[in-house]
C-alpha positions as CSV (number, residue, x, y, z in Angstrom):
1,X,0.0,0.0,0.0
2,X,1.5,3.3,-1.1
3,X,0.0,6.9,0.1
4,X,0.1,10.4,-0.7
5,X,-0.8,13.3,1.4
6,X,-2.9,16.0,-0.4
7,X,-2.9,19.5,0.5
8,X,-6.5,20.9,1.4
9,X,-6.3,23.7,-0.9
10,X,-8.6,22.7,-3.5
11,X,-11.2,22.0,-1.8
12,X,-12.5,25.0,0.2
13,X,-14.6,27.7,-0.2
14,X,-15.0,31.3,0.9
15,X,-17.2,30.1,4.0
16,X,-17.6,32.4,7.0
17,X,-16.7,31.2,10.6
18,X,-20.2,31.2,12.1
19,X,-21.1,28.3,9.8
20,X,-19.3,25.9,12.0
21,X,-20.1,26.6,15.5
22,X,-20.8,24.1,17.9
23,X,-24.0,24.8,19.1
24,X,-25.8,24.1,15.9
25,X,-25.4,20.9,16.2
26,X,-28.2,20.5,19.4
27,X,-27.3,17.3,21.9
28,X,-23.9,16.2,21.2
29,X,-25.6,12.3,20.9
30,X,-27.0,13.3,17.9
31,X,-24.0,12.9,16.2
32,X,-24.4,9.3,16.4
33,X,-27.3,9.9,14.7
34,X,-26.3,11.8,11.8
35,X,-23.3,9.2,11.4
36,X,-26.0,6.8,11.3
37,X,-28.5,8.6,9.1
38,X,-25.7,8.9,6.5
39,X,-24.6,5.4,6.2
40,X,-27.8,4.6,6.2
41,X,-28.3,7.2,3.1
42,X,-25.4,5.3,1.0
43,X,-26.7,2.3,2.0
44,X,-29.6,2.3,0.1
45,X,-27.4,4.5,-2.7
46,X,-25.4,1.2,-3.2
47,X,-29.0,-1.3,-3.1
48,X,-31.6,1.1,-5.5
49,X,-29.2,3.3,-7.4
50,X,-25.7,1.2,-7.9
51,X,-27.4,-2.0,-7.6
52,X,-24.4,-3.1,-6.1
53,X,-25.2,-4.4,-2.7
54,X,-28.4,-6.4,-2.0
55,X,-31.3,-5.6,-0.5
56,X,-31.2,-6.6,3.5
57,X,-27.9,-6.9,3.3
58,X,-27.2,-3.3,4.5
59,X,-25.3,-3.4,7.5
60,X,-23.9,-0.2,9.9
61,X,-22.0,-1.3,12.7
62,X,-21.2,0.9,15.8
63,X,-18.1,-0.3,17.8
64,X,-16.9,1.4,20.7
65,X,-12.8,0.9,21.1
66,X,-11.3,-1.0,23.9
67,X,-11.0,1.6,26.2
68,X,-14.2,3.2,25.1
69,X,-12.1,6.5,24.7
70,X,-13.4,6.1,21.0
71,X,-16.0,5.0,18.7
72,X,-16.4,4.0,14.8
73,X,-19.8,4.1,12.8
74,X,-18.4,1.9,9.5
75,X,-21.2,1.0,6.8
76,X,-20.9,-1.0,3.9
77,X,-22.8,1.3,1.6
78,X,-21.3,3.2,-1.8
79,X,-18.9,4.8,-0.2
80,X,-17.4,7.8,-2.2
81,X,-15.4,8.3,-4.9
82,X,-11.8,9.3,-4.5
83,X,-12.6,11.7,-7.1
84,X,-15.1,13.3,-5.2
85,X,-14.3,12.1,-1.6
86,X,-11.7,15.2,0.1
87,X,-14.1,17.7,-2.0
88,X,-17.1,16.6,-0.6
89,X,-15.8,15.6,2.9
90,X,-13.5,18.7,3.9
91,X,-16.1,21.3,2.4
92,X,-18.7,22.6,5.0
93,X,-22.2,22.6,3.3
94,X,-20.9,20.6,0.6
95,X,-24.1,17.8,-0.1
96,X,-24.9,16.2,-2.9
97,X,-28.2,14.6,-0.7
98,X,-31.8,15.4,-1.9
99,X,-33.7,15.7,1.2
100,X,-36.8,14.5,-0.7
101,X,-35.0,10.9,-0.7
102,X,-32.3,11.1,1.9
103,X,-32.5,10.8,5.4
104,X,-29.7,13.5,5.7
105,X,-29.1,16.6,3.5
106,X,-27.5,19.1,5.1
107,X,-24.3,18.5,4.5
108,X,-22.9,19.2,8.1
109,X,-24.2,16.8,9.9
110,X,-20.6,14.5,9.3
111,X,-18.9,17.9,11.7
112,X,-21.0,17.0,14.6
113,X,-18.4,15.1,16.1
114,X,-16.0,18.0,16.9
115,X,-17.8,18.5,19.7
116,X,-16.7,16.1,22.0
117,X,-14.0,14.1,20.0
118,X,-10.6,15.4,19.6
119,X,-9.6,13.8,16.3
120,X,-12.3,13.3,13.5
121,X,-11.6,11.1,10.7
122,X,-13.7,10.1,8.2
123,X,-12.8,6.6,5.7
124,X,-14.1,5.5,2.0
125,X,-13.5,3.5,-0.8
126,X,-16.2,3.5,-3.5
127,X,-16.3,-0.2,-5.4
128,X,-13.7,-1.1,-8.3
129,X,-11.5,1.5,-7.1
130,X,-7.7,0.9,-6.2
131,X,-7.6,4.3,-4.1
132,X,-9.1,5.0,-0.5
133,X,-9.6,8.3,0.9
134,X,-8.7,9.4,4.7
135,X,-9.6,12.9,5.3
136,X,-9.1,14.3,9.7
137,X,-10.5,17.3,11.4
138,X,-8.0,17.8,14.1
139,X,-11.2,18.6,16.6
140,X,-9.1,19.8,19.8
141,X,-7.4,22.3,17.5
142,X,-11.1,23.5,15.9
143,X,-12.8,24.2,19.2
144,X,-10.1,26.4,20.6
145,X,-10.0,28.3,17.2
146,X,-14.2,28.3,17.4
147,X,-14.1,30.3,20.8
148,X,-15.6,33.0,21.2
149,X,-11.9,34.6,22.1
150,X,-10.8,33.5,18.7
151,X,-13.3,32.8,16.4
152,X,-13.8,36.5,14.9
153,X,-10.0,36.0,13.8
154,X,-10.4,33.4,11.1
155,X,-12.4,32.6,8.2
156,X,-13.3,29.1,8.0
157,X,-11.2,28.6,5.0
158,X,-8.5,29.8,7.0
159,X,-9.5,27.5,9.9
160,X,-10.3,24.6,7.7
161,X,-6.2,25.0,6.1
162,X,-5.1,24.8,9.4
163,X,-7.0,21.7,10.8
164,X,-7.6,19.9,7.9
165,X,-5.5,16.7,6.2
166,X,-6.7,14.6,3.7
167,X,-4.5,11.4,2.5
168,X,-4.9,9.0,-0.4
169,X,-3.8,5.6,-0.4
170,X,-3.3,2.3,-2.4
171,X,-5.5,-0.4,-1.7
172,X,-7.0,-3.8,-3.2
173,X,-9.7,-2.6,-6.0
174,X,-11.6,-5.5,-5.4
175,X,-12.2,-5.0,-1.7
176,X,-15.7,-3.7,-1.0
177,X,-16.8,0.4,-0.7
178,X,-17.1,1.5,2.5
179,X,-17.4,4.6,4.4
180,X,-16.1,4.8,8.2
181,X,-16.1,7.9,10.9
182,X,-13.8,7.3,13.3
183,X,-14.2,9.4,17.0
184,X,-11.2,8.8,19.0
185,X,-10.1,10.9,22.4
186,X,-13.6,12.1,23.8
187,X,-13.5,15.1,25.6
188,X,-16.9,15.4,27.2
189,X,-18.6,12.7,25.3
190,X,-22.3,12.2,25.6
191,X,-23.6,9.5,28.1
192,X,-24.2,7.1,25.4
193,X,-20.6,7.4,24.1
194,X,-19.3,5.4,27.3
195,X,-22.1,3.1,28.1
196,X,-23.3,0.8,25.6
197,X,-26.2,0.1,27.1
198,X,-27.4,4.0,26.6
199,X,-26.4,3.6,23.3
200,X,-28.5,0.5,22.1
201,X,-31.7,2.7,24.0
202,X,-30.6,5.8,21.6
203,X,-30.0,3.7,18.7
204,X,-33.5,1.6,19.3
205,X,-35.0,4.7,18.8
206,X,-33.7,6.9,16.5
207,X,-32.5,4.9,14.2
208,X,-34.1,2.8,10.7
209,X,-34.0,-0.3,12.3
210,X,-36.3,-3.3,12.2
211,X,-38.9,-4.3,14.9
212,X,-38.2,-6.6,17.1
213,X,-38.6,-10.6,16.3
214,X,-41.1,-10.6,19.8
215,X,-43.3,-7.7,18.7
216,X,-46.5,-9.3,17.6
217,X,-47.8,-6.8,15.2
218,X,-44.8,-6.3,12.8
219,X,-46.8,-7.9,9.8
220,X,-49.7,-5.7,10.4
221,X,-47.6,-2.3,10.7
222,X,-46.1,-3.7,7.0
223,X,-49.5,-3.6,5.6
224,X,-50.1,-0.4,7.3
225,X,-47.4,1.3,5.8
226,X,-48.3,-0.6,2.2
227,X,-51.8,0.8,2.5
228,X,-50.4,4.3,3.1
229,X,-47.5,4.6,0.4
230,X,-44.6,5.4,2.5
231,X,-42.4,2.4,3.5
232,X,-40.3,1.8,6.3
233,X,-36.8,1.4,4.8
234,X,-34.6,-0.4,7.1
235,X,-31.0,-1.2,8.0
236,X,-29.6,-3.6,9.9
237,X,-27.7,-1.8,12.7
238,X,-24.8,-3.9,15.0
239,X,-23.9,-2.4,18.2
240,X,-20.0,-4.0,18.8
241,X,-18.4,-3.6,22.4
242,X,-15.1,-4.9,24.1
243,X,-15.6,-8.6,25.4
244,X,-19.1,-8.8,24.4
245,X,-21.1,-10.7,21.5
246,X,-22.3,-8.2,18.6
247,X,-25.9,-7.0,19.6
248,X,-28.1,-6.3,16.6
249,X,-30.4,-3.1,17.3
250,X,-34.2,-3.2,16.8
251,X,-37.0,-0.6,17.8
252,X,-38.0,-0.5,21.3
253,X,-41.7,-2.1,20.9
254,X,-41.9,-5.9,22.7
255,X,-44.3,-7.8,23.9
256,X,-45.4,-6.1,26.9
257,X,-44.9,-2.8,28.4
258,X,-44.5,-1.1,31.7
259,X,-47.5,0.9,32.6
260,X,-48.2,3.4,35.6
261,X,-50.6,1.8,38.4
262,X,-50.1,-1.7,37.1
263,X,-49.3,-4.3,38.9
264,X,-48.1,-6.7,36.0
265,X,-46.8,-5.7,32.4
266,X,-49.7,-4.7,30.2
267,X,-49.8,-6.1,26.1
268,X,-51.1,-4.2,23.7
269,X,-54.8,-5.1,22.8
270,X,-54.6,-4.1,19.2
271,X,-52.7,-2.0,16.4
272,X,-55.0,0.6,14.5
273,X,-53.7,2.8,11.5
274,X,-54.4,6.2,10.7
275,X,-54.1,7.8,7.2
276,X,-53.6,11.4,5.9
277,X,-56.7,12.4,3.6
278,X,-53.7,14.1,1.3
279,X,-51.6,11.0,1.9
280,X,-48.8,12.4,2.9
281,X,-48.4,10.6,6.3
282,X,-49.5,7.6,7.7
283,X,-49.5,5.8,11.7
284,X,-49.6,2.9,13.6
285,X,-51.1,3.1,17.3
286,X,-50.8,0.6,20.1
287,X,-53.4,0.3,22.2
288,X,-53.9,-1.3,25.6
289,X,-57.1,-1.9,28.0
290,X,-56.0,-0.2,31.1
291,X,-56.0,3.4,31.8
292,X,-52.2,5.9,32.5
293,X,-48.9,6.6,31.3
294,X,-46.8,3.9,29.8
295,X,-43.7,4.1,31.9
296,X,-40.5,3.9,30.1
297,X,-39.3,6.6,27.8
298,X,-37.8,4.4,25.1
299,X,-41.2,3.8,24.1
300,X,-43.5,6.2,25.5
301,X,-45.6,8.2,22.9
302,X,-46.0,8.7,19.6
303,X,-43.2,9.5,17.3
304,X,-42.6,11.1,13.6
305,X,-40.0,9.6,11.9
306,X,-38.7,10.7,8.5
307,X,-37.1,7.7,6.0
308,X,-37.8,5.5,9.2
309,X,-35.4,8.3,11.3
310,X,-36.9,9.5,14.3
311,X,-37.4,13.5,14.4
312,X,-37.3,15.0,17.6
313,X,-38.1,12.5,20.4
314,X,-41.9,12.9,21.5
315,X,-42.6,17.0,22.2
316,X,-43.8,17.3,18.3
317,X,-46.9,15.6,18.8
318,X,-47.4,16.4,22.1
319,X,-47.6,19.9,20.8
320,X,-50.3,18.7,18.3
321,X,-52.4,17.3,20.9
322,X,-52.0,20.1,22.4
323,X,-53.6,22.1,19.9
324,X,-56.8,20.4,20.8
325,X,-57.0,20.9,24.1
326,X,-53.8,21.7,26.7
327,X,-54.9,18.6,29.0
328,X,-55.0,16.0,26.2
329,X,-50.9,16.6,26.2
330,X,-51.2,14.1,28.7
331,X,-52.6,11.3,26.2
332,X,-49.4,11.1,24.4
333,X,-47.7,9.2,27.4
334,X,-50.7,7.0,27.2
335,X,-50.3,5.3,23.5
336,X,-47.0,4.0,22.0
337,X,-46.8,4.4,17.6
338,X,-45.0,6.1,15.3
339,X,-45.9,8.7,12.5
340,X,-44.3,8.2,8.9
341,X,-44.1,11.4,7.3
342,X,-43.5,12.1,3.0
343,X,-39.8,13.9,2.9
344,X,-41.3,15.1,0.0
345,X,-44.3,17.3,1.7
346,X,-42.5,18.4,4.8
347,X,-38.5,19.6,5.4
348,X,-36.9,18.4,9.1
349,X,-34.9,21.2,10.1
350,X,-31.4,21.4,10.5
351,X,-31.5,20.2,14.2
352,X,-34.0,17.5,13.3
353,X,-36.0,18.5,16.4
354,X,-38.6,19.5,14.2
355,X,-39.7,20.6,10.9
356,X,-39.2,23.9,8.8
357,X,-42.7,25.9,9.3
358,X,-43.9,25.1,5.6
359,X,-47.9,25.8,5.0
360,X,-47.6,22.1,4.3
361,X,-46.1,21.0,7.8
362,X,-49.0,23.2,9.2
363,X,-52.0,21.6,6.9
364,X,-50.3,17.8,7.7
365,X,-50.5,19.3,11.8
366,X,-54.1,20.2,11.4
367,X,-54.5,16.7,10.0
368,X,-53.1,15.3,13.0
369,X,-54.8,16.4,15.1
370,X,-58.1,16.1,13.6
371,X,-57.5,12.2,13.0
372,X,-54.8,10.8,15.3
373,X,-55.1,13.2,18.4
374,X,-58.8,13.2,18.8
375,X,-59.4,9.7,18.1
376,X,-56.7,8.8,20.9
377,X,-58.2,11.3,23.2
378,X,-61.8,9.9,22.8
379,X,-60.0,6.5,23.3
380,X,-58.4,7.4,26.5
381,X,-61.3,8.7,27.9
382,X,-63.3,5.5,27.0
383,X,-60.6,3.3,28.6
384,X,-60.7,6.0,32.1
385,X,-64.5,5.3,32.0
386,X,-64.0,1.8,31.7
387,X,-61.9,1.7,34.4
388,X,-64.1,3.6,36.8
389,X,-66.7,0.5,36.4
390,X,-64.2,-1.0,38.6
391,X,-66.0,0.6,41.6
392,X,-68.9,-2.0,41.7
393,X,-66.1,-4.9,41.9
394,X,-64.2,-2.8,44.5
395,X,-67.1,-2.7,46.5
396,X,-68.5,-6.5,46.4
397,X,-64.8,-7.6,47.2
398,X,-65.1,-4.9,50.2
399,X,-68.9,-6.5,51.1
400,X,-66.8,-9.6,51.8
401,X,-64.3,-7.8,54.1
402,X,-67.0,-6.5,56.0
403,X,-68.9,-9.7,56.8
404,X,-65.5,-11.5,58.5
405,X,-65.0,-8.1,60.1
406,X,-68.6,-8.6,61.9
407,X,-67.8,-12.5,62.5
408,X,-64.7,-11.7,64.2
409,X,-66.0,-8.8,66.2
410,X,-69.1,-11.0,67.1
411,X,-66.0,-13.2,68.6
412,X,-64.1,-10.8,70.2
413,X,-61.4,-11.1,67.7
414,X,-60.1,-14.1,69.7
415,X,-58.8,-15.3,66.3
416,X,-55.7,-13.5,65.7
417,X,-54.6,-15.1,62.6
418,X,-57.8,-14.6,61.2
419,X,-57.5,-10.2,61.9
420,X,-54.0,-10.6,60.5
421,X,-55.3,-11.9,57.9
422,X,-58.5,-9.3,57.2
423,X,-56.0,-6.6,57.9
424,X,-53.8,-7.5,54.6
425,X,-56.7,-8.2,52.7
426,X,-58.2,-4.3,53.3
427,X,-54.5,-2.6,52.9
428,X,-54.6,-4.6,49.4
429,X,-58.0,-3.5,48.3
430,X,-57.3,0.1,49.9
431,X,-54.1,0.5,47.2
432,X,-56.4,-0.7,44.5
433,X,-59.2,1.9,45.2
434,X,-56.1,4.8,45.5
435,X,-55.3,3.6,42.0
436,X,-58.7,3.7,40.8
437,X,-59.9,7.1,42.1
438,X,-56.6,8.9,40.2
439,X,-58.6,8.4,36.7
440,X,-62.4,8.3,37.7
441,X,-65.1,11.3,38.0
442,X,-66.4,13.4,40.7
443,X,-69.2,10.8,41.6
444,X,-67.1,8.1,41.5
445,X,-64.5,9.1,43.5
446,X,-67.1,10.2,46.3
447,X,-68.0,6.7,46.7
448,X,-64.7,5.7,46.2
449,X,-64.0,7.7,49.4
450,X,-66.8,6.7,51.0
451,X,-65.7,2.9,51.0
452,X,-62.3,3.7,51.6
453,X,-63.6,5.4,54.9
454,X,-65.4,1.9,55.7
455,X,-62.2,-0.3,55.7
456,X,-60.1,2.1,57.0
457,X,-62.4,2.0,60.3
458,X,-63.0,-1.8,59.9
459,X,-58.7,-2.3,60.1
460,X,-58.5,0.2,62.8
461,X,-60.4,-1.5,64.7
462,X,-59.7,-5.1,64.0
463,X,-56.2,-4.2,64.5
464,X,-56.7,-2.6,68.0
465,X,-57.1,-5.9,69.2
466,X,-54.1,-7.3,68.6
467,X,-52.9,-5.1,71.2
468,X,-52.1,-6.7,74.9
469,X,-54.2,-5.3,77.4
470,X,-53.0,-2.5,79.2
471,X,-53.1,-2.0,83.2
472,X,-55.3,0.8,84.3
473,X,-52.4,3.1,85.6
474,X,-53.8,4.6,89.0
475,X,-52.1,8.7,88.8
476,X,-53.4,9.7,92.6
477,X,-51.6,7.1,94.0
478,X,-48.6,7.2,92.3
479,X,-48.6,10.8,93.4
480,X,-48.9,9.7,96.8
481,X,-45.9,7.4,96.7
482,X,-43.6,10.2,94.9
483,X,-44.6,12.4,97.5
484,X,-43.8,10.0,100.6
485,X,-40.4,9.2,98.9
486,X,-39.6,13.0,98.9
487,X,-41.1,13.6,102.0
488,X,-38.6,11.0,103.3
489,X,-35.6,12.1,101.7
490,X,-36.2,15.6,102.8
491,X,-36.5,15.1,106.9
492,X,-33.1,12.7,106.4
493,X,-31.4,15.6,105.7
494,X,-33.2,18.0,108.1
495,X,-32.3,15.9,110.5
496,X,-28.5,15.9,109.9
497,X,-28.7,19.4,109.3
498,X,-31.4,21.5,111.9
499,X,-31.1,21.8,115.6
500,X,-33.4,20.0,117.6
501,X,-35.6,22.9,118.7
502,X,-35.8,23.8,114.9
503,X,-36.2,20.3,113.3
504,X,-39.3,19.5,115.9
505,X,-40.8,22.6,114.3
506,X,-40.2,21.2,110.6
507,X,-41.8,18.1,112.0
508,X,-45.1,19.3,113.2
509,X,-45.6,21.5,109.9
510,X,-45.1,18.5,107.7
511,X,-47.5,16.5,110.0
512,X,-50.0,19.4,110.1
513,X,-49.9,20.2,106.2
514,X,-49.0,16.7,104.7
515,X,-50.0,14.5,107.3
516,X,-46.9,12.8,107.1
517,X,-45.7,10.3,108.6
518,X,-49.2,9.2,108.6
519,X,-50.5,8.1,111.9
């Protein structure tokens, strides 16, 4: 293998400093992301346009070094050019993406990891080619020069020159394209950068990965999305770590789910799909049959997603739901789905928090909320109500309660096992009418009261007697018997300590005002 170092020169604009600072890049995790998005993007470059990779065999792997002071996102997509490679990879806002198709297509999303990582390298080789392209951002060197102190001093060309190298080599033309970033000496690093497990939960999420093999309504979300004309491209993504067997990333959604106020893990009942009348969106909903807030945030809500990329996390459609009504914000935690949006109808922004305020990102809103948001409110309602029915079983398991409370007080409560047991019996059924009563209405939680009130004075009671009996504690005598002692103590030391005309004369008063010693 023979290399060549090329000289940056070529390949820069006139671009002015501000272009490049870090803060447009949001969280620094969602670098990850955009290193994802884009192999992702040549991925399906090499499978639909090149037709040199096949379908389902897309892979991106994420493997964080041995000492986890580093990390490399390598796919096995089309890679670039060499011709085009240093040109397209040194240049800020150099992009040759359409963001109707692409999942990136800014062109700056490949910086993001100057942030936190001190060298930045990026790695192709586009098929048939005998050449491989290595272009590093020296990072450490780019933040200082981005300060505030210095960052008025330098154009980005100028900054670019100085932090810049890009390097050519020799290789094997028949090895396979590839495109690699490779993060190494974090400064700062985001959480998921140093735990693996954080990353597989960002990953799950964000990225165009398949369901998982134990969610049971994969097929139907398929038809869903067949029905509604945008797909759900996918890659396959492989999360690599030191001493540990590959793990292969899916979306978050199992078999069951956490849910607030449940004692077990709740399935969903059923998967519904909603349609935009201007198809230009489509989305599956999970729902379940009790009432409250699913309770993990790697699944909770609903969630747009772009090319299968997640936008945002789950504030965009709370915000819709909002729209309706401020209080039904509070639905979103309740369902778990996802929103496919047309690239072609709506722009994410730059952040991918969101989407650029286009007339049509405000008609698809309106659509929303007129389809998916209300239905899901009505929904959650109807599930609340359903819940409150619970009230007449609360009560007939409380009836019982009350009848061995009037056996064993008919008894005495001689049978102590027996109270024991009542008194577990109406703590249990106390927690389950606290559940109930957060979701039902005014009436209902009256009588939920109202029997609560019942048990609580049933267990009081019951549980009284468990007690010992305790001796009736007589206070007048035992006032009697402190004053004797003192009384006692007292003439002991008058008598070491008065004369004897004296001490008779202490004598008689204590006789004639305490009528001690008695006679």
């Amino acid at each position: 293998m023979t290399s060549v170092s090329v000289g940056v020169e070529p390949y820069f604009g006139a671009f002015i400093l501000e272009t490049l600072t870090v803060g447009m890049y949001g969280e620094s995790r969602n670098a990850i992301r955009e290193y994802v998005q884009n192999g992702f993007d040549s991925i399906q470059r090499a499978v639909h346009d090149l037709e040199i990779l096949p379908a389902g065999t897309g892979k991106v792997v994420v493997s964080f070094h041995p000492d986890f002071a580093g990390l490399t996102i390598r796919d096995n997509g089309a890679g670039l050019s060499v011709d085009i490679a240093a040109s397209t990879l040194a240049s800020i806002g150099a992009s040759r993406k359409d963001y109707r198709t692409d999942a990136g297509f800014r062109g700056i999303g490949r910086l993001a990891g100057i942030v936190f990582a001190n060298t930045l390298t990026f790695r192709t080789k586009a098929t048939g080619e005998g050449k491989q392209t290595t272009v590093t951002f020296k990072a450490d060197n780019m933040r200082e020069l981005m300060s505030p102190a210095k960052g008025s001093t330098l154009t980005a060309d100028a900054l670019l020159r100085q932090c810049v190298t890009v390097q050519i080599d020799d290789v094997d033309k028949t090895l396979p394209s590839f495109f690699e970033v490779v993060l190494d000496g974090f400064t700062s690093p985001p959480e998921e950068c140093e735990q693996p497990d954080l990353m597989a939960g960002f990953l799950s999420q964000v990225a165009p990965v398949p369901f998982a093999p134990d969610f049971p309504f994969t097929a139907e979300v398929l038809e869903f999305a067949a029905q509604g004309g945008i797909g759900i491209p996918q890659v396959n993504v492989i999360l690599e770590q030191p001493d540990e067997d590959p793990k292969t990333i899916y979306k978050p959604y199992g078999k069951v789910y956490s849910v607030q106020d449940a004692e077990d893990l709740v399935p969903l009942a059923k998967v519904m799909p909603f349609y935009s009348p201007a198809k230009t969106w489509w989305a599956w909903v999970g729902y379940k049959d009790v009432p409250g807030s699913y309770m993990e945030a790697e699944y909770r809500g609903l969630r747009v997603r772009a090319k299968n990329i997640q936008i945002d996390g789950t504030d965009v459609v709370r915000q819709i739901f909002q729209q309706r009504a401020k209080s039904n914000a509070r639905y979103q935690d309740w369902f778990v789905g996802e929103i496919y949006v047309d690239l072609k109808a709506v722009i994410p922004n730059a952040r991918r928090d969101g989407f650029e305020e286009t007339k049509s990102w405000q008609d698809m809103q309106k659509e929303i909320a007129n389809s998916v948001c209300k239905d899901l409110g009505s929904a959650a309602q109807e599930i609340s109500n359903e819940a409150q029915l619970t009230l007449q079983k609360l009560t007939e398991k409380a009836e019982g309660y009350f009848e061995n409370y009037e056996s064993l007080k008919a008894a005495s409560f001689k049978n102590k096992d027996k109270v024991i047991t009542l008194s577990a019996d109406i703590t249990k059924i106390q927690g389950q009418i606290a559940r109930a009563s957060r979701n039902a209405d005014t009436p209902t939680l009256a009588s939920f009261r109202h029997l609560g009130s019942r048990l609580a004075d049933a267990k009081t009671e019951a549980i009284s007697q468990l007690a010992e009996p305790v001796l009736v504690f007589d206070v007048e005598q035992r006032e009697q018997e402190i004053q004797q002692k003192v009384l006692e103590e007292l003439m002991v030391v008058f008598a070491e300590r008065l004369a004897t005309p004296c001490l008779n004369s202490v004598r008689a008063l204590v006789k004639d005002v305490y009528d001690w010693p008695p006679s």
